[in-house]
C-alpha positions in Angstrom: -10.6 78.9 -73.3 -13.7 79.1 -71.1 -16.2 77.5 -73.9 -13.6 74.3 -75.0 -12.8 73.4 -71.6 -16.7 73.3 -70.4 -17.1 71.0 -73.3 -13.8 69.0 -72.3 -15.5 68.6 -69.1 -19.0 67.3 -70.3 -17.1 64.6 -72.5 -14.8 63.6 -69.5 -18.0 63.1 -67.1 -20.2 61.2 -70.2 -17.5 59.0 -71.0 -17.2 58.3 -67.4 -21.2 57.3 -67.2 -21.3 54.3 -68.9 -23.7 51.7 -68.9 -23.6 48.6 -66.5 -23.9 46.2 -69.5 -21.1 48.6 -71.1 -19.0 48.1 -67.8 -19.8 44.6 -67.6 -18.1 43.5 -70.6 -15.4 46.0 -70.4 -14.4 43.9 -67.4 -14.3 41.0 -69.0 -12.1 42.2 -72.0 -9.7 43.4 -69.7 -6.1 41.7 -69.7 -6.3 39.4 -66.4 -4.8 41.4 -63.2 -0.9 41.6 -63.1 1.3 39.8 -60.7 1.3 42.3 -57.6 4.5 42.7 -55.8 6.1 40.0 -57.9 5.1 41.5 -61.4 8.4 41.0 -63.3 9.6 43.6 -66.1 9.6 42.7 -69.8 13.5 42.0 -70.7 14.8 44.9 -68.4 18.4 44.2 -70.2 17.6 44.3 -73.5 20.4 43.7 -76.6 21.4 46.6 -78.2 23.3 44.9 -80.8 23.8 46.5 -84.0 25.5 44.4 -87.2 28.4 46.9 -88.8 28.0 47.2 -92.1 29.1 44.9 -94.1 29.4 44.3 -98.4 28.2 41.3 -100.8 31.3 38.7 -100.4 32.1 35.6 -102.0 34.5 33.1 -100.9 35.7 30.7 -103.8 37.6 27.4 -104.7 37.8 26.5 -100.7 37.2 23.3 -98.9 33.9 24.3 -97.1 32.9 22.4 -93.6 29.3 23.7 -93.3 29.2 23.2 -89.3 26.6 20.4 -89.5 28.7 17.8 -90.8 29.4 18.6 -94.8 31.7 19.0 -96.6 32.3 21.2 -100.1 35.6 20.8 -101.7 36.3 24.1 -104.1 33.3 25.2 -102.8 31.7 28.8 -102.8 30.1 30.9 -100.1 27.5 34.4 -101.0 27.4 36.4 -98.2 24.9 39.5 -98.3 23.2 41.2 -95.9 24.3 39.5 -93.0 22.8 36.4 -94.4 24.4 33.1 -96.1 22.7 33.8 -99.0 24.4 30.9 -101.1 26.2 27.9 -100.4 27.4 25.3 -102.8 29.9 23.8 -105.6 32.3 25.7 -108.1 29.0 26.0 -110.2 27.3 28.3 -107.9 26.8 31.5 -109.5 28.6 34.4 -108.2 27.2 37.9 -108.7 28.9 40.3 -111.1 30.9 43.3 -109.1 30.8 42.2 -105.7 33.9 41.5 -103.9 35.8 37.8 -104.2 37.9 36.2 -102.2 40.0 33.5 -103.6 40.1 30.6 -100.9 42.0 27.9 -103.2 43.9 25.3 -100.7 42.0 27.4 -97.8 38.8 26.6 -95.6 35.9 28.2 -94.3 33.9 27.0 -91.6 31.2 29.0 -89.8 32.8 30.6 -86.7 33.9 29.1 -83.4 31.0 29.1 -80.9 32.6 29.0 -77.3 29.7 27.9 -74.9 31.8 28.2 -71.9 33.9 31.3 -71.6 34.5 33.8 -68.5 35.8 36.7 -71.0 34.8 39.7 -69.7 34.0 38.6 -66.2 37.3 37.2 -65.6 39.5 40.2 -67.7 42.5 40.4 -68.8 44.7 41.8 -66.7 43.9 38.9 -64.5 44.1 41.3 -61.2 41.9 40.9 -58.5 39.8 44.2 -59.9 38.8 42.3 -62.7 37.7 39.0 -60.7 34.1 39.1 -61.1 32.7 36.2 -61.9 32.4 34.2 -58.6 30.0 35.9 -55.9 31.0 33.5 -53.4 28.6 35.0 -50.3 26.5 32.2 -50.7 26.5 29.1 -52.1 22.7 30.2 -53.8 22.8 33.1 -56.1 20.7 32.7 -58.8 20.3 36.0 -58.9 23.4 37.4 -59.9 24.0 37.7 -63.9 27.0 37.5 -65.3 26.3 40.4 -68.2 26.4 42.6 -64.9 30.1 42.0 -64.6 31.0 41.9 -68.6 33.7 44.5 -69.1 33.6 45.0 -72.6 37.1 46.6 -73.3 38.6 42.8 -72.1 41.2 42.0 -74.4 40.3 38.7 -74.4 37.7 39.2 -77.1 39.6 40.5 -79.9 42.3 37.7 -79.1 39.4 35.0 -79.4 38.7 36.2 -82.7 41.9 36.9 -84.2 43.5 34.1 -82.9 40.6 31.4 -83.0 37.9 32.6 -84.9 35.6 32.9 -82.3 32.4 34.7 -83.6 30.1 34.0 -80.5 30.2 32.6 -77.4 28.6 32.0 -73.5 29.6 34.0 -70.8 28.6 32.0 -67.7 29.5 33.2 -63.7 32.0 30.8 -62.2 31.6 27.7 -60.4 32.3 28.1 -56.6 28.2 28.2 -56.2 25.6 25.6 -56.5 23.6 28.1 -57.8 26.2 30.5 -60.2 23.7 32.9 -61.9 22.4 33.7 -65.1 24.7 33.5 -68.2 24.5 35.2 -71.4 25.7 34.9 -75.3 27.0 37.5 -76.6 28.2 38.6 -80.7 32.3 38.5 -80.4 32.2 42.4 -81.6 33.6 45.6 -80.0 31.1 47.4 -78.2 30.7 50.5 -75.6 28.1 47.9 -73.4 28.0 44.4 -72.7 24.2 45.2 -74.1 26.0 46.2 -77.0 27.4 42.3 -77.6 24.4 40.7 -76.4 23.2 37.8 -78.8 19.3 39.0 -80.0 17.0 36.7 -79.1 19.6 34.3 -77.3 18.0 32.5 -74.3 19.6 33.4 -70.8 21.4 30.1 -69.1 22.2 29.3 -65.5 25.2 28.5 -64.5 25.0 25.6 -61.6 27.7 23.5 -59.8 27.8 20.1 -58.1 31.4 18.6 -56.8 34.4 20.1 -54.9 34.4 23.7 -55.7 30.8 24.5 -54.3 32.1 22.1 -51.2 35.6 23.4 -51.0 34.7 27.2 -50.5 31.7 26.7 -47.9 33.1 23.8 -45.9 36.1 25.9 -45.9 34.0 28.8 -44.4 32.4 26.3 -41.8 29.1 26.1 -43.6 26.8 23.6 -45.6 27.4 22.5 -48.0 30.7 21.0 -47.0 29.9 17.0 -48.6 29.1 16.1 -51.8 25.3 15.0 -50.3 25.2 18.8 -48.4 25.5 19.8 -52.6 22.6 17.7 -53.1 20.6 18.5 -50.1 21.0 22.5 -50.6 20.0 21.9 -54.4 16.9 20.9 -53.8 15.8 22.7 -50.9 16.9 25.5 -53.4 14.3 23.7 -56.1 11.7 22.5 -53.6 11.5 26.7 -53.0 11.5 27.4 -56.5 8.9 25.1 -57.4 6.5 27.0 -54.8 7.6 30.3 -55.9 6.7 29.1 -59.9 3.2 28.2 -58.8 2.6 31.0 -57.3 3.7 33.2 -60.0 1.7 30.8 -62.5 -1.6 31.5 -60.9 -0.7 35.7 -60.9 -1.2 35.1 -56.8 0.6 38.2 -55.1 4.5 37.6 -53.6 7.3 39.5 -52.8 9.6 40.1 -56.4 12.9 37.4 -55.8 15.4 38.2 -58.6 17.2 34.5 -58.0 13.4 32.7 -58.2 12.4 34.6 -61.0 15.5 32.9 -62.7 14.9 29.9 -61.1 10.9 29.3 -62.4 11.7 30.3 -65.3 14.3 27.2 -65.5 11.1 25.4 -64.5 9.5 26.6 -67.0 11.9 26.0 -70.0 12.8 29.5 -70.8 16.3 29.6 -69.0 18.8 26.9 -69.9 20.7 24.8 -67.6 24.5 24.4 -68.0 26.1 22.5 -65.0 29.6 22.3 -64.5 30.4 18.8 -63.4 33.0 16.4 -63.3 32.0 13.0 -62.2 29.9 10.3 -63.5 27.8 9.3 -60.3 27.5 13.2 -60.0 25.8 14.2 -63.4 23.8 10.7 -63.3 22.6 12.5 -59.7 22.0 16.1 -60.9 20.1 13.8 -63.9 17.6 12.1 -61.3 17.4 15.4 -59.7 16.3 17.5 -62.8 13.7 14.9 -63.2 12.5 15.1 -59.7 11.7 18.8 -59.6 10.6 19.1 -63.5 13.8 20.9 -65.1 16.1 20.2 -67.9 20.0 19.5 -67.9 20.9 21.5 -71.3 24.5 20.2 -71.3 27.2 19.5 -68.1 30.6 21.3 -69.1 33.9 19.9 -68.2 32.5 16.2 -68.0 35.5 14.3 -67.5 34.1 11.5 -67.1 31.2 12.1 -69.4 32.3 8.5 -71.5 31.2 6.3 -68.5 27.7 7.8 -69.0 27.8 8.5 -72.8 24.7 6.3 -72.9 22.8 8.2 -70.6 23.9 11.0 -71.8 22.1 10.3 -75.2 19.5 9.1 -74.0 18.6 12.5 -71.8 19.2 14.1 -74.6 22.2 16.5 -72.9 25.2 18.0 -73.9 28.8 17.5 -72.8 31.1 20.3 -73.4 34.8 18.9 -72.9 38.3 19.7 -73.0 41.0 17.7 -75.5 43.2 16.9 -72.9 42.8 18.7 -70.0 42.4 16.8 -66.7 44.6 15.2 -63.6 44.8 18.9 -62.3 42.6 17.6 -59.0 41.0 15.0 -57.5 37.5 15.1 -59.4 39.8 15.6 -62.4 41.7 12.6 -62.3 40.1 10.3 -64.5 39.4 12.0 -67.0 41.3 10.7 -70.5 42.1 12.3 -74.2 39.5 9.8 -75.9 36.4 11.3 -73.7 35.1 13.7 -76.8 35.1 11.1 -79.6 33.6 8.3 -77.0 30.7 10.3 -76.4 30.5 11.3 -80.2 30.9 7.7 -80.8 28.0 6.8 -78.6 25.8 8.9 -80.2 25.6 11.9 -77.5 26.3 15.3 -78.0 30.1 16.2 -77.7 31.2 19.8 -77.8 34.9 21.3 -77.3 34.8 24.4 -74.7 37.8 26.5 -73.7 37.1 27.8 -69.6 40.1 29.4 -70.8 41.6 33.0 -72.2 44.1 31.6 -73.3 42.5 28.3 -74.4 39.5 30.0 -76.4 42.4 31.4 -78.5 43.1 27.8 -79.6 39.7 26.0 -79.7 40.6 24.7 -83.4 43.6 22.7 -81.9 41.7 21.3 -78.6 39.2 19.6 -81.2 42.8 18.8 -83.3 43.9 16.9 -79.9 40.4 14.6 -79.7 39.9 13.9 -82.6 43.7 12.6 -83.1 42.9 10.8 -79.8 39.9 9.6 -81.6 41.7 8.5 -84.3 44.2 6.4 -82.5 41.9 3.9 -81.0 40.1 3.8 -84.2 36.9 5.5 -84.3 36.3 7.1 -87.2 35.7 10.4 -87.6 36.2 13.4 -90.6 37.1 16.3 -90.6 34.3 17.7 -90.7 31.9 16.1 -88.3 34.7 16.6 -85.8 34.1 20.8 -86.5 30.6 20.2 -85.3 31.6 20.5 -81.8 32.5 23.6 -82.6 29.6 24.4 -84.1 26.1 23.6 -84.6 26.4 21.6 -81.2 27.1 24.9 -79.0 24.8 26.4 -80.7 22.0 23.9 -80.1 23.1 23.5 -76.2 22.8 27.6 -76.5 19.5 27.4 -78.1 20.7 29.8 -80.8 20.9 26.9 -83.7 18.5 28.3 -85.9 20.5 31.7 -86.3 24.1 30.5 -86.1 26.5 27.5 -85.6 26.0 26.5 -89.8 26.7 27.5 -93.1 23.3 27.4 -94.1 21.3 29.9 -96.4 19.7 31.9 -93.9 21.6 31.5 -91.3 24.1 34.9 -89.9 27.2 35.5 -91.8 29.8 34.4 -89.3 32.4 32.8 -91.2 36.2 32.2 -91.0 38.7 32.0 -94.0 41.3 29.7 -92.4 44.5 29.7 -94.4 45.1 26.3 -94.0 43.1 22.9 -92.9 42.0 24.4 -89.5 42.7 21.1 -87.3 46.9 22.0 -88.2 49.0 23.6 -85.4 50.2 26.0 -88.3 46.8 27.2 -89.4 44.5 30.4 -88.0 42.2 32.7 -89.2 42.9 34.8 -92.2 39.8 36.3 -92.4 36.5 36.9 -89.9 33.0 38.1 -90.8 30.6 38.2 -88.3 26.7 39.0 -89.8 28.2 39.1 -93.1 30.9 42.1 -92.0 34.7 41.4 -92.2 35.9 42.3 -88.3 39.6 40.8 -88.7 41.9 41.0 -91.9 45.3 39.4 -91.2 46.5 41.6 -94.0 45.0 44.7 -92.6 45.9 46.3 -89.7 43.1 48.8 -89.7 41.3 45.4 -89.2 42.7 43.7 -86.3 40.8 44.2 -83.1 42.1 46.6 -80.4 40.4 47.6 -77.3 40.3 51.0 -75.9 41.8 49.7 -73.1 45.3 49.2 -75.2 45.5 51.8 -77.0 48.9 53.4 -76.3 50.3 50.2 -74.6 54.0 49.7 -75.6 53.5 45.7 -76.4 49.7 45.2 -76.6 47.4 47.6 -79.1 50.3 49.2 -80.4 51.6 46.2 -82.1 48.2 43.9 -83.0 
């Protein structure tokens, strides 16, 4: 023991006596010096999202809308491995021994992407233990994040998917900030941790907020911002900080670790997408000037009542609106909203997107596009079927930044697909059948398949009769 550890000694000091041309370039091969009190951890939250297993599938002789705008009629979907591994016409082959579903006078459409839920957040019970969403201590907290407050055993989710398909979907904080918080996506699954839902490789968003809530709840307190230009003025002090912070943290200069400007540079720097909820036209054509003044990027505005006045502006900015059918009129910022606002953006060549805000509503999604693009119909724009189930689609996922994993029916692409058991824009249709990554998670013929959360099992009324 003597003899090795004289010899561990003598290599310890020669390694230690190298040479000062040795030295010299092993400082200049070293990785450049970290970020000192602000060094930020690597994705300290990390998705821990397993697919369950799943078989080889094929779905034959339905009418196929493919997410992006197509359309198969007695068309035939492979799934395997998680994958769309074929998509096509009654001549596709099918694989010998694999299972088949028969989908004649059916349709499949990818699953329902929700970009703008509060499931989780906002559970079901809706008691005021379960009302986490809105951390309305200031009107600036970009550094809460909403996966902090997902409860997992919500019932919510497994009634989004039974009842409207829902496959994946946004989870954003509330909007009675300017500044919400992060959101996340998250895999409509059951899972022990949010982490255990969350969408791999899904870009975080933040949640933001211009109008009468952010105004509402401070003035009412007796602080700024109280006025629709105290919303402005507070944002960009906000941004004006932000911006400082970013260059700072850009040039690895040393600065004390802020969890709400970490989120807030790395909006600046295009890794964190911005969804603002906002009502009014002057308002998102001022949020739109804004972005541009400090260097960020409007992803999409939800609610958008008035998103037709500005359709134009819309598309040419290149942003998102995520709308309701019919909803509006419920207060003031609300009240002009009208039932032709999704298919006069579509129409004008901007991004149009059907979002729920709703537990109830998310169940329903199919029948809230139904309701604009009937509305659409009626003052005669034309629109099919199956460009109208883009805005359930590919567009969420695009605004999500998760369109080249989901939102299609494209080889490739995950397996989330619904078996409707009728045209999906009918009153009387609904899922029949749900794979998400290519493995069923709702049979409406089999119980053992219909999503209960440990939270209702053994409730008279809820799990016990799903």
């Amino acid at each position: 023991m003597m003899k090795s550890g004289k010899w561990l000694l003598i290599a310890a000091l020669l390694a230690g006596s190298a040479t000062p041309l040795a030295a010299k370039k092993e400082k200049e091969a070293a990785p450049p010096p970290s970020q000192g009190s602000s060094a930020e951890p690597d994705n300290p939250y990390p998705s821990t999202y397993k697919a369950y297993p799943g078989r080889p599938t094929v779905i034959r002789g339905a009418t196929i809308f493919d997410g992006e705008g197509g359309r198969i009629d007695n068309g035939v979907v492979f799934l395997n491995e998680g994958k769309i591994v074929a998509i096509g016409g009654p001549e596709t082959p099918i694989p010998a021994d694999i299972a088949v579903f028969d989908g004649t006078g059916k349709y499949v459409t990818p699953g329902v992407i929700d970009i703008h839920s509060h499931l989780g957040v906002y559970a079901s019970p809706g008691v005021d233990a379960l009302s986490d969403g809105n951390e309305m201590t200031s009107p600036v907290t970009p550094h809460v994040w909403a996966e902090h407050s997902i409860w997992p055993q919500d019932p919510g989710f497994g009634r989004a998917l039974a009842n409207g398909g829902v496959t994946t979907l946004q989870i954003l904080p509330g909007s009675g900030n300017l500044f919400g918080g992060r959101s996340v996506t998250v895999k409509n699954v059951p899972a022990r941790t949010q982490q255990g839902m969350k969408f791999p490789g899904a870009p975080y968003g933040l949640k933001m907020a211009c109008g009468e809530n952010p105004k509402r709840v401070y003035g009412g307190k007796g602080r700024e911002p109280s006025t629709r230009m105290g919303n402005m003025a507070v944002d960009r002090q906000t941004w004006i900080k932000a911006r400082e912070y970013q260059k700072k943290r850009a040039a690895g200069k040393d600065q004390t670790r802020d969890l709400g400007m970490e989120t807030l540079a790395d909006v600046l720097e295009g890794k964190i997408l911005v969804h603002n909820h906002c009502y009014r036209a002057d308002e998102m054509a001022n949020v739109i000037d804004m972005s541009k003044e400090f260097g960020y990027k409007v992803t999409a505005f939800h609610h958008a009542v008035e998103s037709y006045k500005i359709a134009d502006l819309l598309r040419e900015n290149n942003i998102c609106s995520a709308m309701w059918g019919d909803w509006y009129g419920f207060k003031m910022e609300a009240y002009d909203g009208i039932k032709e606002n999704i298919p006069l953006v579509y129409k004008a060549g901007a991004c149009a997107i059907v979002h729920s805000d709703d537990q109830d509503g998310i169940q329903r999604l199919n029948q809230e596009a139904a309701k604009a693009l009937g509305a659409g119909r009626r003052m005669g724009i034309d629109i099919s079927d199956e460009v109208a189930w883009t805005w359930l689609a590919i567009n969420p996922a695009k605004a999500m930044g998760i369109a080249d994993q989901t939102g299609s029916l494209k080889v490739g692409k995950m397996a989330d697909v619904v078996l409707w058991n009728g045209n999906p824009f009918s009153t009387y249709s609904r899922p029949e059948k749900v794979w998400i990554d290519g493995a069923m998670t709702y049979d409406s013929a089999n119980p053992k398949l219909r999503p209960v959360s440990d939270f209702e099992l053994g409730q008279i009324g809820a799990g016990d009769v799903k």
